[in-house]
C-alpha positions in Angstrom: -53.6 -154.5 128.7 -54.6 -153.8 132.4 -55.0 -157.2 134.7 -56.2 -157.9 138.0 -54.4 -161.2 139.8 -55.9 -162.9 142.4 -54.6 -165.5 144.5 -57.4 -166.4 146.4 -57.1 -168.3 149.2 -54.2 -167.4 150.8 -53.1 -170.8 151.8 -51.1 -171.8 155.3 -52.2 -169.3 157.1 -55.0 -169.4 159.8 -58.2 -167.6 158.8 -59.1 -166.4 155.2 -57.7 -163.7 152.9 -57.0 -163.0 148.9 -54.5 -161.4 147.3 -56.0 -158.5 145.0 -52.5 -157.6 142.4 -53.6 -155.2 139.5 -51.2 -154.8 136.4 -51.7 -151.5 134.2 -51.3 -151.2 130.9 -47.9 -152.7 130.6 -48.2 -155.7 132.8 -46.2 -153.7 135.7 -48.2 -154.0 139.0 -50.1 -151.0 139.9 -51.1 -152.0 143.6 -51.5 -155.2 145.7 -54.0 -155.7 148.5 -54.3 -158.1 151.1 -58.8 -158.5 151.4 -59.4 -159.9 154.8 -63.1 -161.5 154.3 -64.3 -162.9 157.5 -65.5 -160.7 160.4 -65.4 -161.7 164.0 -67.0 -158.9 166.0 -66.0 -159.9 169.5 -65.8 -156.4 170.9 -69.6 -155.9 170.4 -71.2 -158.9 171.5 -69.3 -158.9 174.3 -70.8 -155.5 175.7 -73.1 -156.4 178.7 -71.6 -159.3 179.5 -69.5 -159.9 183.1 -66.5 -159.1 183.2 -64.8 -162.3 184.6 -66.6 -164.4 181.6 -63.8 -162.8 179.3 -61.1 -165.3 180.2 -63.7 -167.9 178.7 -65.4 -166.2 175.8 -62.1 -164.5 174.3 -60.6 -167.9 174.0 -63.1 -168.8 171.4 -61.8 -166.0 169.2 -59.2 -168.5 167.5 -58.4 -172.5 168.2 -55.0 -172.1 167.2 -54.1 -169.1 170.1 -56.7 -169.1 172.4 -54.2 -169.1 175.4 -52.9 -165.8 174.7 -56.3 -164.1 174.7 -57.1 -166.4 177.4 -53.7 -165.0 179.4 -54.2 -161.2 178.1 -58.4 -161.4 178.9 -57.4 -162.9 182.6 -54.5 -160.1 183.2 -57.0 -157.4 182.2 -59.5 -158.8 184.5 -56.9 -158.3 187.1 -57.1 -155.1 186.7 -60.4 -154.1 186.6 -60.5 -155.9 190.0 -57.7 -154.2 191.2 -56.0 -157.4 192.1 -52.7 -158.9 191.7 -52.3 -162.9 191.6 -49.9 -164.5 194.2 -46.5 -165.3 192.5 -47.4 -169.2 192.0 -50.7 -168.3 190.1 -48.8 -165.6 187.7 -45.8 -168.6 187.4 -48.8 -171.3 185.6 -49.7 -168.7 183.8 -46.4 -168.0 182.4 -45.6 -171.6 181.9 -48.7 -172.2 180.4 -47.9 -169.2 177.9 -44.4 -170.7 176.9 -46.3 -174.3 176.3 -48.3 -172.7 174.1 -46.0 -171.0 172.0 -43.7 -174.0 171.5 -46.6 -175.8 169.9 -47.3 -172.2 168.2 -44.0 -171.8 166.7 -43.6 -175.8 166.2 -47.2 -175.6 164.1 -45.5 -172.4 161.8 -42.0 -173.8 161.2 -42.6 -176.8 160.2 -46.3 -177.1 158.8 -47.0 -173.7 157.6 -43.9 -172.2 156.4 -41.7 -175.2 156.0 -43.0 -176.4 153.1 -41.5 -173.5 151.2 -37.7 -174.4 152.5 -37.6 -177.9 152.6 -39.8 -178.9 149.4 -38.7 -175.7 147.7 -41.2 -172.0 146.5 -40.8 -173.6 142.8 -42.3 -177.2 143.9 -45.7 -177.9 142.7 -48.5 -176.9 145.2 -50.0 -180.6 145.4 -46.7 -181.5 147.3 -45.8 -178.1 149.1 -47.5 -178.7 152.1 -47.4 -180.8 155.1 -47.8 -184.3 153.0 -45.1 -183.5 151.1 -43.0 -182.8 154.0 -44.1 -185.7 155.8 -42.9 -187.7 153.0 -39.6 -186.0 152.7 -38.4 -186.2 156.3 -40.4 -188.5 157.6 -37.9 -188.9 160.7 -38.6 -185.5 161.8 -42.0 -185.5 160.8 -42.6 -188.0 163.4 -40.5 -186.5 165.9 -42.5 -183.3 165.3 -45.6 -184.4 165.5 -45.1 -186.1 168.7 -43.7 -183.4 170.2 -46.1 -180.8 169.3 -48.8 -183.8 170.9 -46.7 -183.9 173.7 -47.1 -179.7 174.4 -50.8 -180.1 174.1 -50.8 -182.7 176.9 -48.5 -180.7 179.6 -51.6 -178.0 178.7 -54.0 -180.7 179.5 -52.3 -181.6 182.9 -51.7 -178.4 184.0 -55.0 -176.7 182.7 -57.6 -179.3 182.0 -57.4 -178.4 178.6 -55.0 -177.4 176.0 -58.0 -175.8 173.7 -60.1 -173.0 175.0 -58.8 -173.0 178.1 -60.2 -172.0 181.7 -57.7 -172.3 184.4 -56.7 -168.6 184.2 -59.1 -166.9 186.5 -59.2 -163.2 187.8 -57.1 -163.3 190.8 -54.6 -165.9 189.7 -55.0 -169.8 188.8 -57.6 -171.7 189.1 -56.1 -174.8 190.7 -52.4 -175.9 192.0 -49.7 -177.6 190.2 -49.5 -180.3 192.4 -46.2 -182.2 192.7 -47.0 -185.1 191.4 -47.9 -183.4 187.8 -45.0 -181.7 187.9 -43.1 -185.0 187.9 -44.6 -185.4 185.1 -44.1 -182.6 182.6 -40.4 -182.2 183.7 -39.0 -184.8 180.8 -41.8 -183.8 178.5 -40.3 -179.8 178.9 -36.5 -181.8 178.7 -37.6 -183.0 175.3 -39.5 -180.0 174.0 -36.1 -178.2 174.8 -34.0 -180.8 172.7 -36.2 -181.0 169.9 -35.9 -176.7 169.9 -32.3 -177.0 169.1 -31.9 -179.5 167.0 -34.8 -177.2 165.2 -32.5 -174.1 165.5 -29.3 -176.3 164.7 -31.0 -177.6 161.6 -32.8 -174.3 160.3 -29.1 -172.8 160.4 -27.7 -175.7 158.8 -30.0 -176.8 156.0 -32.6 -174.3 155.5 -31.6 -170.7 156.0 -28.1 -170.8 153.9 -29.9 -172.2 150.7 -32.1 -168.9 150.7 -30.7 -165.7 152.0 -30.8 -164.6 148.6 -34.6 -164.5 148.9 -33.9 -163.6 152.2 -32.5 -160.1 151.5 -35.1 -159.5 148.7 -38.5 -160.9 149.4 -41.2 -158.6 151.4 -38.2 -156.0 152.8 -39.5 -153.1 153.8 -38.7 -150.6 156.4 -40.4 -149.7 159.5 -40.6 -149.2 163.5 -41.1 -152.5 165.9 -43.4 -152.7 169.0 -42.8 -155.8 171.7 -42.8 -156.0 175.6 -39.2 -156.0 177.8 -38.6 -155.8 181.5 -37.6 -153.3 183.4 -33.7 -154.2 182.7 -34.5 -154.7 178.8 -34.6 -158.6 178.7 -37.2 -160.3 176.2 -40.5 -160.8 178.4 -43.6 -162.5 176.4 -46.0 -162.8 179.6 -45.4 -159.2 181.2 -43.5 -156.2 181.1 -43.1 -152.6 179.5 -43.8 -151.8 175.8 -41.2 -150.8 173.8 -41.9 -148.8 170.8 -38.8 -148.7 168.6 -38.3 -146.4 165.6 -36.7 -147.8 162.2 -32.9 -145.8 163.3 -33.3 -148.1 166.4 -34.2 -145.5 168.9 -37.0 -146.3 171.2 -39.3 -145.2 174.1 -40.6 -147.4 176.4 -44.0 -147.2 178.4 -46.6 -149.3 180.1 -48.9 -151.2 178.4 -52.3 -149.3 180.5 -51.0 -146.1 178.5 -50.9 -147.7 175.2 -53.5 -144.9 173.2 -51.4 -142.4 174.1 -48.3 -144.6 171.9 -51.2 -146.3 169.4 -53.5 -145.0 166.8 -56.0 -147.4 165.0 -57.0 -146.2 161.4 -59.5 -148.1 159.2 -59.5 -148.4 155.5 -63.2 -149.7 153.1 -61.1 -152.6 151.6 -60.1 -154.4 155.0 -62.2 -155.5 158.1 -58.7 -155.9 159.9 -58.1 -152.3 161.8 -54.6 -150.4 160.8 -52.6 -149.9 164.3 -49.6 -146.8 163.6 -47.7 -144.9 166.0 -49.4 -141.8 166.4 -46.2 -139.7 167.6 -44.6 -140.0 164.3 -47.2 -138.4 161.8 -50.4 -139.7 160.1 -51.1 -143.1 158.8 -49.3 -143.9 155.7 -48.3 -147.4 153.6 -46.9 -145.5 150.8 -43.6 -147.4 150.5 -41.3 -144.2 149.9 -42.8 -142.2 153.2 -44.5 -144.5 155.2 -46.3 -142.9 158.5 -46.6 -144.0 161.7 -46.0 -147.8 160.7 -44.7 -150.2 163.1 -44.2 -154.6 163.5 -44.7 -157.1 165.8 -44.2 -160.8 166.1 -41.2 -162.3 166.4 -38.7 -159.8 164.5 -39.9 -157.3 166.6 -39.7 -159.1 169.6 -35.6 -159.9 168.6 -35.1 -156.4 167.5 -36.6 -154.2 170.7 -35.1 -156.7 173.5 -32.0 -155.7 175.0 -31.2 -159.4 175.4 -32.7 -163.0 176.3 -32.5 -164.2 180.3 -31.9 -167.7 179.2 -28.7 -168.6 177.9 -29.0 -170.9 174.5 -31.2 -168.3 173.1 -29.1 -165.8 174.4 -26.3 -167.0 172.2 -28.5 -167.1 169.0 -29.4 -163.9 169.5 -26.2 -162.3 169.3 -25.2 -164.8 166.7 -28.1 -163.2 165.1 -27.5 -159.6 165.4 -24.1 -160.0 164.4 -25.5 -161.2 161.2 -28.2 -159.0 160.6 -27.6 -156.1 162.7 -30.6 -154.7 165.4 -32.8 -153.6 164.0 -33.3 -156.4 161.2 -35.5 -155.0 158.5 -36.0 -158.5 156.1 -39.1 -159.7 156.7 -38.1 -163.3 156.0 -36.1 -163.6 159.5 -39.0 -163.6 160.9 -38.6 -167.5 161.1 -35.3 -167.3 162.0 -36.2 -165.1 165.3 -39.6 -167.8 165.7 -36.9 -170.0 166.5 -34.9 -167.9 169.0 -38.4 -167.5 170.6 -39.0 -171.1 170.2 -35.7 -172.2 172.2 -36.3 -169.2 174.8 -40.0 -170.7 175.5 -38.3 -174.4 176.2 -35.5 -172.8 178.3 -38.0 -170.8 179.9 -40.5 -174.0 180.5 -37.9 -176.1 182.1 -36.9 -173.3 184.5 -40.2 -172.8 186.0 -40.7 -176.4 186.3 -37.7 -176.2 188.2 -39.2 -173.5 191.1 -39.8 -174.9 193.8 -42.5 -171.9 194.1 -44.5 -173.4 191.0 -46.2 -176.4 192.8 -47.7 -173.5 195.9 -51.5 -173.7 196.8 -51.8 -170.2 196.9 -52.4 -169.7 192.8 -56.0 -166.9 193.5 -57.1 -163.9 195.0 -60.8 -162.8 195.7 -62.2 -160.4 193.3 -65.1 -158.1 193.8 -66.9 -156.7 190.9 -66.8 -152.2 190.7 -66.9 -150.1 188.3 -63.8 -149.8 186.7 -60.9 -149.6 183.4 -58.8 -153.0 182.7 -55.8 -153.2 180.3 -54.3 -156.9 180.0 -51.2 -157.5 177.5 -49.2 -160.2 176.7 -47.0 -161.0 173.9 -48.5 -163.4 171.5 -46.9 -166.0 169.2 -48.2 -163.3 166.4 -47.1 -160.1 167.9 -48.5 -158.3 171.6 -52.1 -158.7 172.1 -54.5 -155.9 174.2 -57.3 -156.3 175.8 -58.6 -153.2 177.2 -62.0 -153.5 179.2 -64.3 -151.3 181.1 -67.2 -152.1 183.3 -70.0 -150.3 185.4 -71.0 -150.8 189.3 -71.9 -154.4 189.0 -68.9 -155.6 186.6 -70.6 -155.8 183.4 -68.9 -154.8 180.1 -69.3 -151.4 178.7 -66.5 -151.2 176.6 -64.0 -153.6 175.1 -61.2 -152.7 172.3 -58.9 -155.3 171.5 -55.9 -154.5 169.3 -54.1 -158.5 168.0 -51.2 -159.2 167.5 -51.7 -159.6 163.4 -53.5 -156.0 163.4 -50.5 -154.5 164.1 -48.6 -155.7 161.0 -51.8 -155.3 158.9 -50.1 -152.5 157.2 -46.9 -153.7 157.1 -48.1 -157.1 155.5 -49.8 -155.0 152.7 -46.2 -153.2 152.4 -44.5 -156.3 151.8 -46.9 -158.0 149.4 -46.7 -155.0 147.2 -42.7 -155.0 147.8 -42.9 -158.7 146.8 -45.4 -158.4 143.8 -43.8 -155.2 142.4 -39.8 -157.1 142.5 -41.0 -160.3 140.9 -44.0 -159.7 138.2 -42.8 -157.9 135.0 -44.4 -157.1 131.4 -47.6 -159.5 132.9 -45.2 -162.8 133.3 -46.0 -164.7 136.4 -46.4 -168.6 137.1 -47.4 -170.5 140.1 -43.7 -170.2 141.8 -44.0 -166.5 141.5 -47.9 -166.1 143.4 -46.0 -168.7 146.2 -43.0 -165.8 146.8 -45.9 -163.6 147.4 -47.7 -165.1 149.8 -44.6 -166.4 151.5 -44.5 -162.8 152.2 -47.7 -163.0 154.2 -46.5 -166.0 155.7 -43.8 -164.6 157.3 -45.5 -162.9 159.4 -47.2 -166.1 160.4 -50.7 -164.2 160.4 -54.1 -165.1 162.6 -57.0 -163.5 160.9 -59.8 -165.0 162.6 -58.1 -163.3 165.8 -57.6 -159.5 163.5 -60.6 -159.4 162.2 -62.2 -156.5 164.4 -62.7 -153.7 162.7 -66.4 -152.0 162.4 -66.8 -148.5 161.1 -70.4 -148.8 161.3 -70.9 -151.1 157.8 -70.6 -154.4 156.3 -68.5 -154.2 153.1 -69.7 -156.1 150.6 -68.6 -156.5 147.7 -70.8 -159.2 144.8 -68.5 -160.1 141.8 -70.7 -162.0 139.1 -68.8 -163.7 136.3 -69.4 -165.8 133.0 -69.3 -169.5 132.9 -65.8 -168.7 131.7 -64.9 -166.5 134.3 -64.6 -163.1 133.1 -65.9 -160.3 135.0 -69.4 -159.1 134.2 -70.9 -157.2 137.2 -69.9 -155.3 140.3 -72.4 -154.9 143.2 -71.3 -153.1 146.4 -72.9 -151.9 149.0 
């Protein structure tokens, strides 16, 4: 008879979800939704306030990525000021960005995701996690761990802080690199860049090989990709053009300031996360036969819309990659192969700014007078490009602010691939514990943020009360 499944919570992910999977009559699954049940509300509360308090309050959105909103809050207070930082002040930034993701994509790799490659999507869930991986590698457990440590400290010395950070300020930076620190983080970015090949070297070695059989059937689904390139094509995670490629590989490229004429945002009663699509190719649809308008970002998409990499190790994994997997790659599950091409790009990328002799300047800010005035800051974030769009009256305060994360754009496609993933593996109402894990490794691929994507308010609370027995079967369903 009918069923509903519910893996609830979602578990190494950031921020809270469930899994709702409903079985008809013959144990075959009818549909599968991913319930996002925690609201944020940043873009409200925020109205009224100054503009140049965003770089601070944004931040606050999430502990695990506040530099990105940090980074996309300070460029879109740039622009509502009119100003552009002087070349030392955007280079902190930047290095401050690829910091950040190494410890992003360190965190994923090896704490969040690892556990279902090295331990195995079968093992029991008391040891699939980071204890059990501690306790199978403990060599690179420890070398991980200090590393990632190490990444938060070279934010510390260059920022204050590596947590809710303040250093980005409209105009620029808010202090110099001065030589001395620089000293400093040059052989902690040296060993951040060792520890991201042996990471890449080992992932294609021991981890990937074992499982492109999942690989090519887990999640796969079919869609467009959205990231940010330079004016030449080159992967650019800090600045640059969008690129909005379809799922033939054709693309159109435009600037980020014009990205509602590119984006639509839809919104759906079941989900307080918004539904991003790409308005020139038809209404919003996840049906998995005709999907419309439906796009990715993160990593994949990142590797898929970049014409190629400016630094030269992940350069070489990338055509090693696309000779693999082709451009565009449509499995879901490379999205942790391509984290690591990001993750060896950000070290590369670290230890060449730490090399310019430009990085340790005093000029890092410009003054900044408050008007009235439309601000769009984007960055690439570890979990796909991040908006901030801000507006402001005469004396700078807030009238509007619409930010669209980096997880909200694969809302839709996360759905797709948990019902991809649910419908291929549970038959005639047989699942077990490894089965629910291949699901949400689905979601995990994607490596999602929720307390950043939870925006969306069509003028409601959903609510939903479910009252059951003492032995858990449904009794009562109260919604508002």
């Amino acid at each position: 008879m009918a069923k509903t499944l519910l893996i609830q919570p979602v578990t190494r992910i950031e921020g809270h979800a469930k899994i709702t999977i409903r079985l008809d009559d013959a144990g075959e699954v009818d549909t599968a939704r991913v319930n996002v049940i925690e609201l944020r509300g940043f873009e409200r509360f925020c109205i009224g306030r100054p503009v140049e308090d965003m770089p601070r309050l944004t931040p606050r959105i999430c502990g695990v990525c506040p530099w990105s909103h940090h980074l996309a809050a300070a460029k879109a207070t740039d622009a509502v000021f009119g100003v552009t930082p002087p070349p030392a002040g955007r280079k902190l930034r930047e290095l401050c960005n690829s910091i950040a993701y190494m410890e992003e994509h360190i965190l994923h790799f090896y704490f969040l995701a690892g556990a279902d490659f090295l331990l195995g999507p079968d093992a029991d869930y008391s040891v699939r996690n980071v204890i059990g991986i501690l306790q199978a590698a403990p060599e690179v457990a420890t070398r991980v761990v200090k590393v990632r440590h190490m990444c938060a400290k070279m934010l510390e010395i260059l920022a204050g802080k590596a947590i809710h950070p303040q250093a980005a300020v409209p105009g620029g930076f808010s202090k110099p690199l001065l030589a001395a620190e620089r000293d400093r983080l040059r052989p902690m970015a040296d060993e951040a860049l060792e520890l991201a090949k042996f990471t890449m070297a080992f992932a294609k070695e021991s981890v990937f090989p074992k499982y492109l059989d999942v690989v090519k059937s887990l999640g796969v689904i079919t869609t467009g990709f959205l990231g940010t390139v330079t004016d030449s094509g080159a992967l650019d995670l800090y600045d640059g053009k969008l690129r909005m490629m379809a799922p033939d590989g054709s693309y159109e490229d435009f600037p980020y300031e014009r990205y509602t004429e590119f984006i639509a945002e839809h919104l759906e009663p079941w989900s307080y996360l918004k539904f991003p699509y790409a308005k020139k190719w038809g209404a919003f649809s996840m049906d998995a036969d005709q999907p419309g308008g439906i796009y990715r970002a993160n990593t994949l998409a990142r590797i898929n819309v970049c014409d190629h990499i400016a630094t030269p190790l992940a350069q070489a994994e990338l055509l090693e990659f696309r000779k693999a997997f082709g451009r565009p790659a449509q499995l879901t599950l490379l999205y942790h192969w391509a984290r690591l091409i990001e993750l060896l790009y950000n070290a590369e990328n670290a230890v060449r700014l730490l090399a310019d002799a430009e990085i340790t300047s005093t000029d890092t800010r410009v003054k900044v007078t408050p008007r009235a005035a439309r601000g769009v800051g984007c960055v690439e974030a570890p979990r796909g490009t991040l908006i901030h769009d801000y507006t402001t009256d005469a004396d700078g305060l807030l009238t509007n602010v619409n930010l669209i994360v980096g997880t909200t754009h694969n809302n839709a496609p996360i759905n797709m691939s948990v019902t991809q993933a649910a419908k291929s593996l549970i038959h005639k109402g047989k699942y077990d514990q490894g089965v629910l894990n291949r699901v949400e490794m689905s979601i995990r691929a994607y490596d999602p943020c929720l307390s950043c994507a939870t925006h969306g308010l069509n003028g409601r609370l959903a609510v939903r009360l479910d009252i059951l027995d003492s032995e858990g079967r449904l009794l009562e369903t109260l919604a508002n």
